[in-house]
C-alpha positions in Angstrom: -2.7 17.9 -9.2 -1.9 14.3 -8.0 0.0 12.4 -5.6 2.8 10.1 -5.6 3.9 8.0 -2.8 7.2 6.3 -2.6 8.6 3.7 -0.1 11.9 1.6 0.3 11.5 -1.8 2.0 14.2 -4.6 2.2 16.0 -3.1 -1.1 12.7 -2.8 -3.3 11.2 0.8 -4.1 7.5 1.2 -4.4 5.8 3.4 -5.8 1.8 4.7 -6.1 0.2 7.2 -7.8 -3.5 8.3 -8.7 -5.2 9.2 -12.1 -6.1 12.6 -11.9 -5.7 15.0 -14.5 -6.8 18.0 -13.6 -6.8 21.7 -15.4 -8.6 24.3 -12.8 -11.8 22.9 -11.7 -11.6 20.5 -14.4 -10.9 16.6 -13.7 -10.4 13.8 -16.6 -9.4 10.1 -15.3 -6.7 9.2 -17.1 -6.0 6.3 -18.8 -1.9 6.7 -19.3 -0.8 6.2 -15.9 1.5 8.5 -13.7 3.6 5.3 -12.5 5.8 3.0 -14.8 9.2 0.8 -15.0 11.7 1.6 -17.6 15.0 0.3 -18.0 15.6 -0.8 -13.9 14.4 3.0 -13.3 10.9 2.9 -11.6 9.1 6.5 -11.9 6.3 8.4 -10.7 5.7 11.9 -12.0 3.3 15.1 -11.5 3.5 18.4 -12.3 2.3 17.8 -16.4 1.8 14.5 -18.3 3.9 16.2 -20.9 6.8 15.9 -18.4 5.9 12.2 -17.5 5.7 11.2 -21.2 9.2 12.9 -21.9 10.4 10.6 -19.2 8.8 7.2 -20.2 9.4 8.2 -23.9 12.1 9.9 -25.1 14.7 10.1 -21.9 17.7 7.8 -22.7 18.5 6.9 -19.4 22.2 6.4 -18.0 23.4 3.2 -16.7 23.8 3.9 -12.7 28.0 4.2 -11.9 29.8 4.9 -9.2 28.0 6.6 -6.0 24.6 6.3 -6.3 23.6 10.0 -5.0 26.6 11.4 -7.1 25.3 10.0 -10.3 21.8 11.0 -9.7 22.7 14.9 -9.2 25.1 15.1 -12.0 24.8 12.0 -14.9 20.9 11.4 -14.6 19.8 15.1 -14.0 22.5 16.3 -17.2 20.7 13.5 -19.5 16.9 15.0 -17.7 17.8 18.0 -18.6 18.8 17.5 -22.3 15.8 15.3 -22.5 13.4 18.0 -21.4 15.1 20.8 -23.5 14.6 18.9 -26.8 11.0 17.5 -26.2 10.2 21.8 -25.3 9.1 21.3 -21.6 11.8 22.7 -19.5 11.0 26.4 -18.8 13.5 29.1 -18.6 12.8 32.1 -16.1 15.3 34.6 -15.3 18.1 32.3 -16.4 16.7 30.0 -14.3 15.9 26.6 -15.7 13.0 24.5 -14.4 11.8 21.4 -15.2 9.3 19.4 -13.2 8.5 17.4 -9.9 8.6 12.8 -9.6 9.7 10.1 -7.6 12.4 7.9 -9.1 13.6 4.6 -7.8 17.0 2.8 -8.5 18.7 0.4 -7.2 17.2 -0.1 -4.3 16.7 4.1 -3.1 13.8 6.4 -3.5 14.6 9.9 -4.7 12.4 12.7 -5.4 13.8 15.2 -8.5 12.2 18.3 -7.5 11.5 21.6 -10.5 14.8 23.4 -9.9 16.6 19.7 -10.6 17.4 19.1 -6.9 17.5 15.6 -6.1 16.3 14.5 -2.5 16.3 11.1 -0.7 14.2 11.2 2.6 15.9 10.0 5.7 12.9 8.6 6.4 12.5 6.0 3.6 9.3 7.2 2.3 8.2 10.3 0.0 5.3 11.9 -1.5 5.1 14.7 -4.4 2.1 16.3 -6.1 -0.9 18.7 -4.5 -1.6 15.9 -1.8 1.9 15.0 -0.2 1.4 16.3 3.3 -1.5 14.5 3.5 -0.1 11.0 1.8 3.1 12.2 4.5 1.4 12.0 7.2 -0.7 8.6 6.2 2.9 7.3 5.9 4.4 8.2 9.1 1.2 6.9 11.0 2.1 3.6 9.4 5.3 3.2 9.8 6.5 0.3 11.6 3.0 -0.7 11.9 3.8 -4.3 10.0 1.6 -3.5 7.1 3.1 -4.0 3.6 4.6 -1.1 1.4 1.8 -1.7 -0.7 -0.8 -1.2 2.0 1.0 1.9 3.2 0.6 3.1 -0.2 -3.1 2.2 -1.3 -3.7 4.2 2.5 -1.8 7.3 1.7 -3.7 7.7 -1.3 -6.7 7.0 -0.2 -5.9 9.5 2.5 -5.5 12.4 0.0 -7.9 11.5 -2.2 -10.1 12.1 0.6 -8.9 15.4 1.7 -7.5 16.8 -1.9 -9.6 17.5 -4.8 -6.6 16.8 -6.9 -6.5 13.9 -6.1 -8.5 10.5 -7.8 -8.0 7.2 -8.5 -7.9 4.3 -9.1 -4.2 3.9 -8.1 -1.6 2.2 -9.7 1.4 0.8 -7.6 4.3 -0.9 -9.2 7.7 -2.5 -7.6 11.2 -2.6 -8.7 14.2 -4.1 -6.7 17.5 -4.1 -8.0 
């Protein structure tokens, strides 16, 4: 289900996201959006809206120190982790612990948190997550350095794989942060 687009531009993030909620064959527009600000963090999530509402509701989020790719991979995925853990959504397999898949922006950098808690940032300065990435992907590298604003880019990824995904629906909400 879903997809999120991210995008760093002159040291803001953007990020997009549709309202599909989607079990099977079955769609319902939702109303509590994928995409939100909270505390100079800006996320988008997919995967489950459990997940997403562990995140926007009960995650006490760490105040960014030091290296910026150091504290994401250690300080903000230890206090993910707890967070998930307590609210009953991270999974256990094999010893394996899994949680879920969003883009996160801070300070500036997009980062993508993927289910096995590995934290990415594209070279590219863009990302997408969810069951229509490639297709958002490939609506953001056709844009790029095409003058259009992030939040063009955006609305035209997702339009892209709404198109060609049936996960996929909106209406879209984008939303900004720059720290």
């Amino acid at each position: 289900m879903t997809a999120i687009v991210g995008i760093t531009e002159r040291g803001a993030v953007h990020i997009g996201g549709d309202s599909a909620g989607i079990d099977g064959l079955s769609l319902t527009v939702r109303a509590d959006t994928k995409v939100f600000r909270k505390q100079g963090y800006l996320f988008g999530f997919t995967t489950s809206f459990r997940m997403g509402q562990l995140i926007r509701y009960s995650l006490d989020l760490p105040k960014p120190k030091g290296r910026l790719d150091n504290f994401m991979t250690t300080t903000f995925i230890d206090a993910l982790r707890s967070c998930l853990k307590s609210g009953g959504w991270a999974r256990k397999d094999n010893e394996r612990e899994e949680g879920g898949t969003f883009l996160v922006g801070i300070r500036g950098q997009l980062f993508a948190v993927y289910e096995d808690y590995q934290v990415a940032r594209a070279a590219d300065g863009f990302a997408a997550v969810g069951c229509g990435d490639q297709i958002a992907l490939g609506a953001l590298y056709a844009t790029a350095g095409s003058g259009l604003s992030a939040r063009r880019r955006i609305t035209l990824a997702l339009e892209a794989a709404e198109r060609f995904s049936a996960g996929v629906r909106s209406p879209f909400v984008r939303k900004s942060i720059k720290n």
